[in-house]
C-alpha positions as CSV (number, residue, x, y, z in Angstrom):
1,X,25.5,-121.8,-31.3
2,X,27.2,-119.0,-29.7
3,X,24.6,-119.1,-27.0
4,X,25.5,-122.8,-26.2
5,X,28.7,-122.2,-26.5
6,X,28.5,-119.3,-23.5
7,X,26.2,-121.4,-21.2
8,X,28.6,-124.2,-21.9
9,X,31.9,-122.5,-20.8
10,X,29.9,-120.7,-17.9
11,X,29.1,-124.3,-16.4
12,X,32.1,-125.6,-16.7
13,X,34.3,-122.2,-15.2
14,X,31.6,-121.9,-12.6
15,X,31.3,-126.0,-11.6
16,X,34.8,-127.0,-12.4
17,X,35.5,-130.7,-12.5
18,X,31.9,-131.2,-11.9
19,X,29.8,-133.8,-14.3
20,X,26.6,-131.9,-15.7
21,X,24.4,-133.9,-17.7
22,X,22.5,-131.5,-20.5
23,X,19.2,-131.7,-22.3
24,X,18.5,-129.4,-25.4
25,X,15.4,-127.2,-24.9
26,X,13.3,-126.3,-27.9
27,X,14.5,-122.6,-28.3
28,X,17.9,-124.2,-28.0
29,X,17.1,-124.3,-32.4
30,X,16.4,-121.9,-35.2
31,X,13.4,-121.6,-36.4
32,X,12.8,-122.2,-32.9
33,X,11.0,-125.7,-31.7
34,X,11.8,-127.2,-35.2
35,X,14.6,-129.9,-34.4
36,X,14.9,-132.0,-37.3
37,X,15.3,-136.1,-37.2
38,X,18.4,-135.6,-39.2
39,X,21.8,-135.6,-38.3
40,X,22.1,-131.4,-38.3
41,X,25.3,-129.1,-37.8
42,X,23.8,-127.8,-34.3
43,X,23.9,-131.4,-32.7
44,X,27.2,-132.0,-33.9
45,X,28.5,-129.2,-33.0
46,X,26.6,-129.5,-29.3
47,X,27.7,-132.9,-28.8
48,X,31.9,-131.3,-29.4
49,X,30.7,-129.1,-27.0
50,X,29.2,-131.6,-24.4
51,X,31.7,-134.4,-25.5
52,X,33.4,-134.2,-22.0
53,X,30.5,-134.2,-20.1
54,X,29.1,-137.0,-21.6
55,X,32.7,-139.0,-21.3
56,X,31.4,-141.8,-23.9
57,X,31.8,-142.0,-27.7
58,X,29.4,-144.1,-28.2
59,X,27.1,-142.1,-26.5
60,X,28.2,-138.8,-28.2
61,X,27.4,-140.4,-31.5
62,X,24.2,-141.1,-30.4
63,X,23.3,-137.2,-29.5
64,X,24.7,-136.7,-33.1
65,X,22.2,-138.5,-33.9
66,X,19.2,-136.9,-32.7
67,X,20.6,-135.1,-28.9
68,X,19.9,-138.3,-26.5
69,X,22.4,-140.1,-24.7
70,X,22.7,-142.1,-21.6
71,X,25.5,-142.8,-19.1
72,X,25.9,-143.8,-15.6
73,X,27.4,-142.0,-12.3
74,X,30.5,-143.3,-10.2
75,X,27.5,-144.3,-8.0
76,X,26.3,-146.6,-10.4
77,X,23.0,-144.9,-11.5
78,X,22.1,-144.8,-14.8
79,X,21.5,-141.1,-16.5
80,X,19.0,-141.1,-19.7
81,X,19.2,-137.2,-21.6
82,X,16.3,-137.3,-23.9
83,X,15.3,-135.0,-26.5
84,X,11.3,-135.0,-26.3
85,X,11.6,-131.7,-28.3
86,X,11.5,-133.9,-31.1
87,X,7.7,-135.0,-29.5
88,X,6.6,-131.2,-29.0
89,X,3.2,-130.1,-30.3
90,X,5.1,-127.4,-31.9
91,X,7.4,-129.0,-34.1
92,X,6.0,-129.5,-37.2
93,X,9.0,-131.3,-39.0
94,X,7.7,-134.2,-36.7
95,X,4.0,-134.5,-36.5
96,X,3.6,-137.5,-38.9
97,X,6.5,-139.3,-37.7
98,X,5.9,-142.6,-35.5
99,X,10.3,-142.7,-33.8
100,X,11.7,-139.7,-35.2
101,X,15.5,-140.3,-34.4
102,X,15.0,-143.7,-33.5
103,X,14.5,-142.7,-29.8
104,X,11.7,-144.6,-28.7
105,X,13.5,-147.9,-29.8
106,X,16.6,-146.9,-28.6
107,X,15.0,-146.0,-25.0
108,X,13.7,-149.1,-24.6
109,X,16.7,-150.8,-25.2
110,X,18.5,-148.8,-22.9
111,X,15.6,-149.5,-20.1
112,X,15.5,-153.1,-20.6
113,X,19.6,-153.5,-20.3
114,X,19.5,-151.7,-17.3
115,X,16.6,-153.3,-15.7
116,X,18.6,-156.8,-16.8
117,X,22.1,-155.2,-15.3
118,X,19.6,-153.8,-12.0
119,X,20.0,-150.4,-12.5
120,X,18.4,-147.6,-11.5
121,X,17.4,-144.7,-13.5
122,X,16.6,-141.0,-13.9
123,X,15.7,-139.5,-17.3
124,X,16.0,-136.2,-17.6
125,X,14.2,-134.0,-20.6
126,X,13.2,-130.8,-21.6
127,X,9.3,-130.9,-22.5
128,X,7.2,-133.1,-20.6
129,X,4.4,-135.4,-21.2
130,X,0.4,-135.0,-19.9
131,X,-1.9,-132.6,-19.8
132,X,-0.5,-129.0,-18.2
133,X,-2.9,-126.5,-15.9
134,X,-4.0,-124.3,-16.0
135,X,-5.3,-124.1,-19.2
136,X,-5.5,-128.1,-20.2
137,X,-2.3,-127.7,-22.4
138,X,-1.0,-130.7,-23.8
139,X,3.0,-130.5,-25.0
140,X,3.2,-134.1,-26.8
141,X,1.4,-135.1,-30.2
142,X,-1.2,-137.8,-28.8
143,X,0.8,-140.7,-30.5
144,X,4.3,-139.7,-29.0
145,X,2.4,-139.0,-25.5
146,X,1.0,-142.4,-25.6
147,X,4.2,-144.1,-26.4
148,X,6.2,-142.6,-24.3
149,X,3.7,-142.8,-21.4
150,X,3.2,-146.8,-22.0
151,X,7.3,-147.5,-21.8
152,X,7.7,-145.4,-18.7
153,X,4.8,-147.4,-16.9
154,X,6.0,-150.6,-18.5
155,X,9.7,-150.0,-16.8
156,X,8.5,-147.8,-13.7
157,X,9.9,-150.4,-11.2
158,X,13.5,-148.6,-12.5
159,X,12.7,-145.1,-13.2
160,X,13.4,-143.8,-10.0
161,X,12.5,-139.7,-11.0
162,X,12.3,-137.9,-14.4
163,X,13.5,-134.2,-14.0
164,X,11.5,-131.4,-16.5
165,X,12.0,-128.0,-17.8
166,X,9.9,-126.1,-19.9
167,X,6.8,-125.3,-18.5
168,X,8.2,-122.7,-16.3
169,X,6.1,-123.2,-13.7
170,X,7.3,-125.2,-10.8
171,X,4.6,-128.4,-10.5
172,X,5.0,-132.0,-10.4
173,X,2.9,-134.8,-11.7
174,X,2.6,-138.9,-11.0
175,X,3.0,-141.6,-13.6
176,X,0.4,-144.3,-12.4
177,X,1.1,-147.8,-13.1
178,X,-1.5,-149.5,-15.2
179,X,-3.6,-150.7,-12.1
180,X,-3.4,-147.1,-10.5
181,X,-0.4,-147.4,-8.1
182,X,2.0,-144.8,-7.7
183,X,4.6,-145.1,-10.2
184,X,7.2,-142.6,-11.4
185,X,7.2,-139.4,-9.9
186,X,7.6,-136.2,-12.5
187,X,9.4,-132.9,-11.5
188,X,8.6,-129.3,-13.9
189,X,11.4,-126.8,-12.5
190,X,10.2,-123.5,-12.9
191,X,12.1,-120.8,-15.4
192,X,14.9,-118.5,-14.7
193,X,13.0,-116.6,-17.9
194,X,10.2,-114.4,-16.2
195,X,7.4,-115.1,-18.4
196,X,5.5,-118.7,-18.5
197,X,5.8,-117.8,-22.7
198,X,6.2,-115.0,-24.9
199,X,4.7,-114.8,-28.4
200,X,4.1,-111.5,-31.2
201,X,1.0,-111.0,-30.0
202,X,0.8,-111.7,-25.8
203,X,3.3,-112.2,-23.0
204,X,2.0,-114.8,-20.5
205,X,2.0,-113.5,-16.9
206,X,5.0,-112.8,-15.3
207,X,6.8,-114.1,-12.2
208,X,10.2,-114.6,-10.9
209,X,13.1,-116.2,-11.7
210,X,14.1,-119.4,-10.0
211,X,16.2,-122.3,-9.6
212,X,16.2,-125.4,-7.5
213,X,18.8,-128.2,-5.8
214,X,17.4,-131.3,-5.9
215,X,18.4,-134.0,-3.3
216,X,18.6,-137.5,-3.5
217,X,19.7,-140.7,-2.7
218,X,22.9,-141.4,-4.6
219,X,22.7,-145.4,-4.8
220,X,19.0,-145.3,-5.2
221,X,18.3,-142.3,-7.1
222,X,15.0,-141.5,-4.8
223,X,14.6,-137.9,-4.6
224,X,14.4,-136.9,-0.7
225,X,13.9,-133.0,-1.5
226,X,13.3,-129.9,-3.2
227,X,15.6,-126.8,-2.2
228,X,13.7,-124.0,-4.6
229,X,15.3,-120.6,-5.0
230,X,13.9,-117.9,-6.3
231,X,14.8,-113.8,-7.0
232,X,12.4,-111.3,-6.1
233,X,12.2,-109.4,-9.6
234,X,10.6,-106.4,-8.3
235,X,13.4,-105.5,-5.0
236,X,16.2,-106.8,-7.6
237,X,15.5,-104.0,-10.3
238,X,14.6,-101.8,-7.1
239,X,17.7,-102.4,-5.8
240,X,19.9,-102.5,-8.5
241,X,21.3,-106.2,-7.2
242,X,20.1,-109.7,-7.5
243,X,18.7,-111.6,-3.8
244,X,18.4,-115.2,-4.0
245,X,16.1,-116.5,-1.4
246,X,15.3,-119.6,-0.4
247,X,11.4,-120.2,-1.5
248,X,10.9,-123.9,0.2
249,X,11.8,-127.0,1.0
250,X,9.4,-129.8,0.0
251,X,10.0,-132.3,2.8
252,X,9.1,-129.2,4.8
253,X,6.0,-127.8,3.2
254,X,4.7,-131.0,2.0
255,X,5.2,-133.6,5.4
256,X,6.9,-135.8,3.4
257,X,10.2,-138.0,4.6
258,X,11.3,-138.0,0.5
259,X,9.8,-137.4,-2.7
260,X,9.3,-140.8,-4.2
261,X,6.4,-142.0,-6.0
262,X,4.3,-142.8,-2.9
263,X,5.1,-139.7,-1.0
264,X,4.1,-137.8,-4.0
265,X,0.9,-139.8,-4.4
266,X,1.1,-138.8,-0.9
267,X,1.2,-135.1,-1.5
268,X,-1.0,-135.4,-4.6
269,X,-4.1,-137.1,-2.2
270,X,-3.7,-135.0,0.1
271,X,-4.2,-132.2,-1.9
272,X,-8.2,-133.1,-2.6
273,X,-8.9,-132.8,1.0
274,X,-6.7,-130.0,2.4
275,X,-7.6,-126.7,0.5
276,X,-4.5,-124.9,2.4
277,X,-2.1,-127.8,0.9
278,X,-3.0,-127.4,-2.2
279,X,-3.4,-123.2,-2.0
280,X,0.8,-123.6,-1.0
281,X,1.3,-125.6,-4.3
282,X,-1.0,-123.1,-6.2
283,X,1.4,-120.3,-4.6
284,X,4.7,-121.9,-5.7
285,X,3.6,-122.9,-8.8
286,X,3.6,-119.1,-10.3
287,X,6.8,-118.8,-8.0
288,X,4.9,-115.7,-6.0
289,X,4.3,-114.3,-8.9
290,X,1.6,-112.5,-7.1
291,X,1.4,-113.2,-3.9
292,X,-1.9,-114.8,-2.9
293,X,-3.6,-113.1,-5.9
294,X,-3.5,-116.6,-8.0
295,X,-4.5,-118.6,-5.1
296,X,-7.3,-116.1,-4.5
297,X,-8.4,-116.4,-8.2
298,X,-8.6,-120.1,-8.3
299,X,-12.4,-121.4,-7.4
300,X,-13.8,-125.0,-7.4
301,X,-13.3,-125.6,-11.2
302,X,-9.5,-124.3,-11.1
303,X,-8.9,-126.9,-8.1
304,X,-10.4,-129.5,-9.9
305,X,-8.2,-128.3,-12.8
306,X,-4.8,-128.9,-10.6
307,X,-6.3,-131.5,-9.3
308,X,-7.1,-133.8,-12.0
309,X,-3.4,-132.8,-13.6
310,X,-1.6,-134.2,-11.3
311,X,-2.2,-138.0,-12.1
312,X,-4.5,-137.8,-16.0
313,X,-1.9,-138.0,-18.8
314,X,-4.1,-138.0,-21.6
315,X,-7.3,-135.5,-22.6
316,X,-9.8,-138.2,-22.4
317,X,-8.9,-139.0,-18.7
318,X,-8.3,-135.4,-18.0
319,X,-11.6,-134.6,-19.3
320,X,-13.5,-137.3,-17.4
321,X,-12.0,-136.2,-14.0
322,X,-13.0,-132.7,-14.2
323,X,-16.3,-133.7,-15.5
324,X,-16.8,-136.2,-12.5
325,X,-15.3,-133.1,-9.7
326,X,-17.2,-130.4,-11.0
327,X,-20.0,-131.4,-13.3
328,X,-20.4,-132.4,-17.2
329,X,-21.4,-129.5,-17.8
330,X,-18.6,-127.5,-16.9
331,X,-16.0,-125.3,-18.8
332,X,-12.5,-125.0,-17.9
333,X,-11.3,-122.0,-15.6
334,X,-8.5,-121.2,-18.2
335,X,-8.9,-121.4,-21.6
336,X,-6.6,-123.7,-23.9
337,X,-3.4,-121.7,-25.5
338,X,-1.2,-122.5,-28.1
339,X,2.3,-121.9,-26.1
340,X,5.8,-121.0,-27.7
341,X,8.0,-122.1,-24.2
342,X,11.4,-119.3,-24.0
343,X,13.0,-121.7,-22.3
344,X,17.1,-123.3,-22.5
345,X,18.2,-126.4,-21.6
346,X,17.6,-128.4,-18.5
347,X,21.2,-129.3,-16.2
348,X,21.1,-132.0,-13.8
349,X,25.0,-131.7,-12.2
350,X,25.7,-134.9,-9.8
C-alpha cells in the first residue's frame, strides 16, 4: 500500500490537475498475482486513493468491487480500466471461476450502453489476452481468453484501441473480426523494470527501461502514433545520470498515417514480406536490449513465431499458423515459460 500510495502522490505532484486513469498490475498485490474476487482492504483503500481521478461514485464502488471502473473524457470518449489480473494464468484464487467480480457482465453492459449512447471507447488493462512470442506464452486461462476475446470482436465497431502493460516488451497485436477483418488494434508498452520477469531461480534477459506518449485523436479515440522513450541502462550507470532518448516514432518507422486497426493490419502484412520491417519491430520489441544481437538470432521459425502472434489469439490457431509457415513438424524457437511479470500499474493520462 505504501508503494501505491507513493506512485499515487508522485503523479499527481508531477501532472497536477491532470486526469490519469489507473489499472492495477498483478504485483500491485501480496502474495503477488493473487487478487481475490472479494471485496479486499487493498481495493478499498486504492479506490480512496484514486477516488479523484476516477471523479464518480458510482464508479469507485465498482473498483471496490473488484478494481474496474469506466468513465468518459470532456471529449466525450468513454474510458474502460479493467482488472484482467483477475484472468491471469497465475492467479490461482481464480482458475475455476467463470466472472470472477462480475466483470465480464458488467463489461458488456457498459459496451452495449455506449454503443446505444455512440460512444467511442478505449480499454485500458494490465495483462493482455493471446498468445505472447517468443516463447508461445499464453497470460489468460483459456475460458477467460475466449470470453473476453468473443465480447471485444462482438463490439469492435466501438473499441477504438486497448492500451497493455505487462509483458514488458514493446509489441502490438490485432483483434480480427469474426470474418478476418481488421478489428481492434492492441498496444503492449514495454517496462520501466529492466528484466522481461524475475523469478528464484532465473532472471529473464535484460533490456532498458522505457516509456511511451501515445497520440490520438481526441473525439475519435484512433491512435495516430507511438512516441517511445527509452534510457540507455548501460551509459546511465556509466555516467552516473539518467538520458531519455527518443527510440521511435511509429508513423515514422512503420509508413503509416495512424495506428488504427487497418494501418496496423497494415504493418502486421507487411511484416510477412519485408524481412527489414519486421527485423525493426524485432529490434524495438527487446527495447535494444542488444543491439542487432536478437534480430541476428531470430531464423525462419522465430519469424514465423512473431508472425503468427500478431493476429492468432488462441493456441490452436497459433499452432496451425506456425505449422502451415514452417512445417508440421516443427518445434518452437523458444521454449514455453511459466512467467511471474515485475510489473506496476498501467497510466493512461488524457
Amino acid at each position: 500500500m505504501d508503494i501505491l500510495r507513493n506512485i499515487t502522490n508522485a503523479l499527481k505532484t508531477a501532472f497536477p490537475g491532470v486526469k490519469v486513469y489507473a489499472t492495477m498490475g498483478n504485483n500491485d498485490w501480496f502474495p503477488s498475482d493473487q487478487l481475490p474476487d472479494t471485496s479486499h482492504f487493498l481495493y478499498n483503500a486504492t479506490a480512496d486513493l484514486w477516488e479523484d481521478w476516477i471523479g464518480d461514485q458510482n464508479q469507485v464502488e465498482n473498483f471496490r468491487k473488484g478494481a474496474y471502473y469506466t468513465v468518459k473524457t470532456t471529449q466525450g470518449l468513454r474510458i474502460i480500466g479493467l482488472n484482467t489480473n483477475l484472468y491471469y494464468t497465475s492467479d490461482k484464487l481464480t482458475a475455476d471461476m467463470t466472472d470472477p467480480t462480475g466483470q465480464f457482465a458488467w463489461l458488456e453492459e457498459v459496451l452495449r450502453n455506449a454503443k446505444t449512447a455512440g460512444d467511442k471507447v478505449l480499454m485500458t488493462a494490465h495483462v493482455p489476452p493471446g498468445i505472447h512470442v517468443p516463447g508461445k506464452v499464453k497470460r489468460f486461462y483459456t475460458h477467460y481468453n475466449t470470453r473476453f476475446l468473443d465480447i471485444s470482436r462482438t463490439f469492435s465497431d466501438i473499441i477504438v484501441g486497448m492500451f497493455f502493460g505487462h509483458d514488458h516488451y514493446d509489441g502490438f497485436k490485432l483483434l480480427q473480426k469474426n470474418g478476418g477483418s481488421p478489428g481492434v488494434p492492441m498496444f503492449m508498452a514495454p517496462s520501466i523494470t529492466p528484466w522481461r520477469y524475475k523469478i528464484p531461480e532465473k532472471s529473464g534477459d535484460p533490456h532498458n527501461p522505457a516509456i511511451r506518449l501515445v497520440k490520438y485523436n481526441q473525439q475519435t479515440g484512433v491512435p495516430l502514433d507511438i512516441h517511445q522513450y527509452y534510457m540507455n541502462l548501460t551509459d546511465s550507470n556509466r555516467n552516473n545520470a539518467s538520458d531519455w532518448k527518443i527510440e521511435y516514432k511509429a508513423s515514422e518507422e512503420y509508413g503509416q498515417t495512424d495506428l488504427s486497426a487497418v494501418s496496423v493490419d497494415n504493418i502486421i502484412k507487411a511484416f510477412k514480406t519485408d524481412k527489414s520491417l519486421l527485423d525493426k519491430y524485432i529490434r524495438y520489441n527487446t527495447v535494444l536490449a542488444n543491439g542487432d544481437t536478437t534480430v541476428n538470432a531470430c531464423d525462419e521459425k522465430c519469424r514465423a513465431e512473431y508472425n503468427c502472434g500478431f493476429i492468432m489469439m488462441n493456441e490452436i490457431s497459433f499452432d496451425s499458423c506456425y505449422k502451415a509457415q514452417v512445417g508440421g513438424s516443427a518445434r518452437l524457437c523458444s521454449s514455453s515459460l511459466f512467467i511471474a511479470m515485475f510489473a506496476t500499474m498501467y497510466y493512461v493520462l488524457i
